[in-house]
C-alpha positions as CSV (number, residue, x, y, z in Angstrom):
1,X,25.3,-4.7,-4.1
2,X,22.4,-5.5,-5.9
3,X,21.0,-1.5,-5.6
4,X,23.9,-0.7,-7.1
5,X,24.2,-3.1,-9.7
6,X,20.3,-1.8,-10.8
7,X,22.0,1.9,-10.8
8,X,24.4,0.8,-13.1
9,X,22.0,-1.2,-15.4
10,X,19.3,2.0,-15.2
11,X,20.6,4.4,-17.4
12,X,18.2,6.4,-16.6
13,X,14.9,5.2,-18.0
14,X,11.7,5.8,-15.5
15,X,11.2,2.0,-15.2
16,X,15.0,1.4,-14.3
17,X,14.4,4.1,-11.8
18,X,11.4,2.6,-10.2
19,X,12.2,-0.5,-9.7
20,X,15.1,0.9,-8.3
21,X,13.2,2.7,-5.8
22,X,10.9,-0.6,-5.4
23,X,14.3,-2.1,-4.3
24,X,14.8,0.7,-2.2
25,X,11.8,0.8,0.0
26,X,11.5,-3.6,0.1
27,X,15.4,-2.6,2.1
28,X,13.8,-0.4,4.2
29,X,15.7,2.6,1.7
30,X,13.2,5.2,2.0
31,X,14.7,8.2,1.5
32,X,16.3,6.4,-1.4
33,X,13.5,5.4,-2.7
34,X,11.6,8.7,-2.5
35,X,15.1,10.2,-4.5
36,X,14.7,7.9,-7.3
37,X,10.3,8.1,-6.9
38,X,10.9,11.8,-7.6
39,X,12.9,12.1,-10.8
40,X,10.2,9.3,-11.6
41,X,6.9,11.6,-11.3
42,X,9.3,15.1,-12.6
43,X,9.6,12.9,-15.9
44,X,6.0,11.3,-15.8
45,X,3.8,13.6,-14.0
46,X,0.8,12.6,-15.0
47,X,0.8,9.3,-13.9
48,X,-1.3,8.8,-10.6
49,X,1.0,5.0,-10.1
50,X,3.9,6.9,-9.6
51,X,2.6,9.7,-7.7
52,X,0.7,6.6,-5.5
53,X,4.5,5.1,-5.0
54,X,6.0,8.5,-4.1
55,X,3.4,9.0,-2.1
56,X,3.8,6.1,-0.4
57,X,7.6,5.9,-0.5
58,X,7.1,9.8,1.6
59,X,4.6,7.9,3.7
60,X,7.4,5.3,5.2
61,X,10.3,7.9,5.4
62,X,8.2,10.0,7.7
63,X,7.5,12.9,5.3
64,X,3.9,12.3,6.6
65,X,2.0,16.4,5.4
66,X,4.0,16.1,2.1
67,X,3.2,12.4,1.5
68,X,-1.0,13.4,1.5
69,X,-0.3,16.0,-1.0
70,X,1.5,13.6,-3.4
71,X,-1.6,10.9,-2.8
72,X,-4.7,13.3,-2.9
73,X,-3.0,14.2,-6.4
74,X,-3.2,10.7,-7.4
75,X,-5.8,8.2,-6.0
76,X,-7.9,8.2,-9.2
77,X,-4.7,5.8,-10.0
78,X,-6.3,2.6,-7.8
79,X,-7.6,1.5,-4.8
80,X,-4.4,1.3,-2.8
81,X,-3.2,4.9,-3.6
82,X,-6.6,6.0,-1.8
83,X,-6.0,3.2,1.1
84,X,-2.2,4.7,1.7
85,X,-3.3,8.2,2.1
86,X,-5.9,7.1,4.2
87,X,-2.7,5.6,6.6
88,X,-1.1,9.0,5.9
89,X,-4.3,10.7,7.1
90,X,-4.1,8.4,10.3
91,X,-0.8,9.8,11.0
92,X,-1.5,14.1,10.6
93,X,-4.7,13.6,13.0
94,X,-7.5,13.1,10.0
95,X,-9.2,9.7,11.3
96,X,-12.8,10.9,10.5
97,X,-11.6,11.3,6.8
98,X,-9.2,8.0,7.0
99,X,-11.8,6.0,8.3
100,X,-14.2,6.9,5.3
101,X,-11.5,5.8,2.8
102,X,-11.3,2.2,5.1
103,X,-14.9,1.6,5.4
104,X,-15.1,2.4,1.7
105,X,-12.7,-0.3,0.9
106,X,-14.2,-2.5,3.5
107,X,-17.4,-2.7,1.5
108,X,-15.4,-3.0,-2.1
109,X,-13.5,-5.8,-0.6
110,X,-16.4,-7.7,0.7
111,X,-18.4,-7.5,-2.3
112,X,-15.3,-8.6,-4.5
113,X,-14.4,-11.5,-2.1
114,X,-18.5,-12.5,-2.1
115,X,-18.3,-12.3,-6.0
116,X,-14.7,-14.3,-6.6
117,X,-15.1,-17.2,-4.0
118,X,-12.4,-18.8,-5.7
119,X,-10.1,-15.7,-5.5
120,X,-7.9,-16.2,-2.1
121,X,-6.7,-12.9,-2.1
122,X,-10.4,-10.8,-2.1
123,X,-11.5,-13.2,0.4
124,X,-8.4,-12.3,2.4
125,X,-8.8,-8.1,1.4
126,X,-11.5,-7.8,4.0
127,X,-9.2,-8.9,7.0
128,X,-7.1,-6.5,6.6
129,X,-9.7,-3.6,6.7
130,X,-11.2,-4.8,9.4
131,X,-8.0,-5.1,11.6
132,X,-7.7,-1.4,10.0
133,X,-11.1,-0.5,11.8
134,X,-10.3,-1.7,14.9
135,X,-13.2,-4.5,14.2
136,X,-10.5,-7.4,15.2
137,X,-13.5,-9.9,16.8
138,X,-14.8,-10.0,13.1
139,X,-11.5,-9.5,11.3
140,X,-10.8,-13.1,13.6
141,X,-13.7,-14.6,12.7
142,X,-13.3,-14.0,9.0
143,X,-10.0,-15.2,9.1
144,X,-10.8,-18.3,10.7
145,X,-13.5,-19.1,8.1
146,X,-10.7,-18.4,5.0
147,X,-8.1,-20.6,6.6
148,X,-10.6,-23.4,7.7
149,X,-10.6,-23.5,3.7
150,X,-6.8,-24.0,3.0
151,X,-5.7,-21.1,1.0
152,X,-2.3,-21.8,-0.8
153,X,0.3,-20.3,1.5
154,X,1.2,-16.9,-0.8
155,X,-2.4,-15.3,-0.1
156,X,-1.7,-16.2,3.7
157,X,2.1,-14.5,3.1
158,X,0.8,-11.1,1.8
159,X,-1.7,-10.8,4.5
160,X,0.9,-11.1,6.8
161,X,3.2,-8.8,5.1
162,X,0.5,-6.1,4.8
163,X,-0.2,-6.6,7.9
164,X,3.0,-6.2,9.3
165,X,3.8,-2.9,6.8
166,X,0.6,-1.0,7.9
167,X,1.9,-1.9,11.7
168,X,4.1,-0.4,10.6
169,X,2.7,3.1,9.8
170,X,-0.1,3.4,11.9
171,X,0.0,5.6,14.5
């Protein structure tokens, strides 16, 4: 109900559209969301955020060579455009390549967390690449460090949920 109530209230403008397609993919929509996430880039296609969230949106529905065209178009829009196709690399046999991308955001992340102590959410990035790299001793030992300091419990949610989404996707 709530889709459709965000249908009706969209009259078409590219924002209605893709939060409509946000909605979409957070119910597991993804073929919906990829409907909506095109008319979205036909009208804007110049913007690498909503090539990213097609891209991304392909990624999930399993429209895996299609979904690295979209995001090699569009990772000069931000770091998590270049970590998806890095997942959709995973998943058409490109580790080597994939792996670059991770490591790359490895070191980003570690050098954010080191410079934003206070920042829950950098010092919980580099978990999340390391689990990515298969480095799970360290990824444990990491974690165990951040939680020994009590992070509010939102940082610890979205660790879990990207967690569980790039699960998800891996092959």
């Amino acid at each position: 109900a709530d889709v459709e109530e965000a249908r009706a209230l969209g009259f078409g403008d590219v924002d209605c559209l893709a939060h409509r397609a946000e909605i979409h993919r957070q119910a597991d929509e993804h073929d919906k969301a990829v409907e909506d996430l095109r008319e979205v880039v036909r009208r804007e296609p110049d913007s690498a955020y909503y090539g990213g969230c097609l891209g991304e949106a392909l990624l999930f529905a399993g429209q895996i060579t299609e979904a690295v065209s979209v995001l090699r178009r569009s990772t000069a829009g931000a770091d998590w455009v270049r970590n998806t196709l890095a997942l959709a690399e995973l998943k058409i046999g490109q580790p080597e390549s994939a792996m670059a991308h991770f490591e790359r955001a490895l070191d980003e992340a570690v050098t954010k967390a080191a410079s934003h102590p206070c920042d829950w959410e950098a010092r919980l990035e580099p978990v999340l690449y390391l689990v990515i790299l298969g480095r799970e001793p360290e990824a444990k030992r990491l974690l165990a460090d951040v939680l020994a300091d009590d992070p509010p419990r939102e940082p610890r949610l979205d660790l879990l949920q990207n967690l569980k989404e790039i699960r998800e996707v891996l092959p």
